[in-house]
N, C-alpha and C positions, 0 to 999 in steps of 0.2 A: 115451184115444181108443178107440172101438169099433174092432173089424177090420174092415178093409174087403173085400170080395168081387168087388165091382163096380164099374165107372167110366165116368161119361159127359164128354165133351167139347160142352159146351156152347158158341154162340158169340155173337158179337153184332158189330153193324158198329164198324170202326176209329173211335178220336176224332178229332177236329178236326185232330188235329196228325198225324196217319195212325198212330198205335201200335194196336196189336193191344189188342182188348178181349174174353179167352176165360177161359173156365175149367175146370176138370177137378172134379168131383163125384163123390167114393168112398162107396159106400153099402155098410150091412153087411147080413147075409144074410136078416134081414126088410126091406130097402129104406128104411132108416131112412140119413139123411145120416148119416156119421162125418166127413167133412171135404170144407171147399170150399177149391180150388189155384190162388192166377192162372195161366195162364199165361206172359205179357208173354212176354219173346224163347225162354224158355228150350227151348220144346217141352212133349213127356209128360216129366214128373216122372219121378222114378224109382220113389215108390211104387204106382205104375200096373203095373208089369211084374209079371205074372202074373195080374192079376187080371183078369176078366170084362169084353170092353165091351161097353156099352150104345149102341144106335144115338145119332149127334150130332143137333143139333137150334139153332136159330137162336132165339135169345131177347133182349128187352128190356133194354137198358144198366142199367134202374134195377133187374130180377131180377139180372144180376149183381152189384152192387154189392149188395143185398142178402143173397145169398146168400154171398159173403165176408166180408161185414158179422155176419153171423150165425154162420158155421163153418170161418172163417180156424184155423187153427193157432198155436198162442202161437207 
């Protein structure tokens, strides 16, 4: 995994069932994605602490699910 530098908290509205639909996005120090984090209940991750945030921002259900789709962590 690249090193992360930076993190944004991305959000999107609740599903159907009312669960939380968010994500955490760690980018490393050319702003390159290193990894996408659900959140679901848990909160900021733990690999969030220290690093850099980037202002939140409200985004589309299907960019989320893409964007864990593409940079989930094994």
């Amino acid at each position: 995994m690249k090193t992360a530098t930076h993190y944004q908290h991305l959000k999107c509205t609740n599903d159907t069932n009312g669960n939380p639909r968010r994500v955490f996005v760690l980018y490393d120090a050319a702003g390159n994605i290193a990894q996408a984090i659900d959140e679901g209940y848990g909160g900021k991750p733990e690999s969030c602490r220290g690093l850099i945030e980037l202002p939140s921002y409200n985004i589309a259900p299907a960019e989320r699910r893409d964007l864990l789709k593409a940079y989930r962590a094994a």
